[in-house]
C-alpha positions in Angstrom: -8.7 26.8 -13.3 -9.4 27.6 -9.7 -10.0 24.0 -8.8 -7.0 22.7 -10.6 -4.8 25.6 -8.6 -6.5 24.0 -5.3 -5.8 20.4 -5.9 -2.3 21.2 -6.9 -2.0 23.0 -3.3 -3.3 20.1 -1.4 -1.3 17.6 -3.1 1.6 19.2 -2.7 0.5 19.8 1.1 -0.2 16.6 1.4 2.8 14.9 0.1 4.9 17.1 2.0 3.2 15.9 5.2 3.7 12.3 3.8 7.5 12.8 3.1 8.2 14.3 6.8 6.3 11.4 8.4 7.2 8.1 6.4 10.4 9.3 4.6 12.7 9.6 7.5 11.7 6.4 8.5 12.9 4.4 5.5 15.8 7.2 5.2 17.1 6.0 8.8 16.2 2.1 7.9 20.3 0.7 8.5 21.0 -2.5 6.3 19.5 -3.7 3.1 17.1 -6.7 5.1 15.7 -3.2 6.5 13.5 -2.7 3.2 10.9 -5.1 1.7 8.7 -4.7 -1.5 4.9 -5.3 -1.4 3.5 -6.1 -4.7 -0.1 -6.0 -5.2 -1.1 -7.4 -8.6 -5.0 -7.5 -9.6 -6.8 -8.4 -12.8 -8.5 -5.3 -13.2 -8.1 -1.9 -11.1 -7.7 -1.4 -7.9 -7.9 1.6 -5.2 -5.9 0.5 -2.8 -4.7 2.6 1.1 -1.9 1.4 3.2 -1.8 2.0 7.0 0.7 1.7 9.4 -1.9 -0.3 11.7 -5.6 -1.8 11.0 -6.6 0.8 14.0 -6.0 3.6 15.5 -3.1 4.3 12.5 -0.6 7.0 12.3 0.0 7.2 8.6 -1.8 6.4 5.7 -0.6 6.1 2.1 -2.8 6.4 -1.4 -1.7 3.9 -3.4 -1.9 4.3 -7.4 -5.1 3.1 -9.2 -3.2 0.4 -11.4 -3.5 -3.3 -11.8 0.4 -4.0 -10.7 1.8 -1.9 -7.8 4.9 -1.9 -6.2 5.3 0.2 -2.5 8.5 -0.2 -0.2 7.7 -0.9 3.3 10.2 -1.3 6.3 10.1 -5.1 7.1 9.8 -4.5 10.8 6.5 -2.9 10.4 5.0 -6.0 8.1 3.5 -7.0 11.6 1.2 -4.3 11.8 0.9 -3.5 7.9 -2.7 -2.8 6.7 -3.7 -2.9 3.5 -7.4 -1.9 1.8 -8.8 -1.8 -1.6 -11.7 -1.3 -3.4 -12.9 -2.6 -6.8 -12.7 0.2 -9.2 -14.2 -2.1 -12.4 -17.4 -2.9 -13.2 -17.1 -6.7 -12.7 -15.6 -8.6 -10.0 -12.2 -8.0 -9.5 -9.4 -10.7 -7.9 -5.7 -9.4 -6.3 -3.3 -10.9 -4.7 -0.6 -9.9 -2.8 3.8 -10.8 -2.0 6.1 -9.6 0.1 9.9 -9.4 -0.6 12.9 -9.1 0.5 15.2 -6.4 -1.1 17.2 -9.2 -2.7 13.7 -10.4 -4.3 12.8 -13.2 -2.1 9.0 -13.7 -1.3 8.8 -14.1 2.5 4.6 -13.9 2.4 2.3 -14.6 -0.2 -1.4 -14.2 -0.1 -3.7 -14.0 -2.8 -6.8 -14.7 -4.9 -9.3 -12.1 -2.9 -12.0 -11.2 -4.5 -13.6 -8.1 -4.5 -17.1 -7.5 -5.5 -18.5 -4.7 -7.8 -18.6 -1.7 -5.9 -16.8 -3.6 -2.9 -14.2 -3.4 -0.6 -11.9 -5.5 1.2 -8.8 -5.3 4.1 -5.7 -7.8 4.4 -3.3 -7.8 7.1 -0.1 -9.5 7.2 0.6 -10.1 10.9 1.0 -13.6 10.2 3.3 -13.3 7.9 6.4 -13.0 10.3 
């Protein structure tokens, strides 16, 4: 019962760090070609972390273990965008990754990594602008 009262408290610690760092970033994002969509689809499930930057990053975001996730970025920061997963199966496990506009247009597509049992891998999407 104790541990379940401590991971309660830092979860809500930590999303209330999250919220006053990344939230008023998208709150303050003017226009709807502000906001894009990244979609990370896999065939099995993934752990995925999204930074801000490869290095020396200011925020960092836990992504859901799922096979099909779905995380609003601001479009302007797609330059320096990070993204990292591990394979969370016990087979080798292939993802792929879009970008959209908010109207639902892809502007970047990359896809078909594969990520070894036990393994890890990074994508960046600076060349996507």
């Amino acid at each position: 019962m104790m541990h379940r009262c401590w991971r309660v408290g830092i979860t809500g610690v930590s999303l209330s760090l999250l919220w006053s760092f990344g939230i008023p970033a998208v709150m303050s994002a003017q226009g709807p070609g502000t906001i894009c969509v990244l979609k990370v689809a896999a065939d099995g499930n993934l752990l995925g972390i999204l930074a801000d930057a490869p290095q020396n990053f200011n925020i960092v975001v836990s992504l859901p273990l799922d096979r099909n996730i779905n995380v609003p970025i601001i479009c302007e920061g797609l330059g320096s965008l990070a993204l990292a997963v591990a394979n969370n199966e016990a087979h080798p496990t292939t993802f792929s990754t879009q970008v959209f506009t908010h109207d639902g247009v892809p502007i970047c597509v990359k896809g078909n990594f594969e990520v070894p049992v036990n393994g890890a891998t990074g994508v960046t999407f600076a060349d996507c602008l």
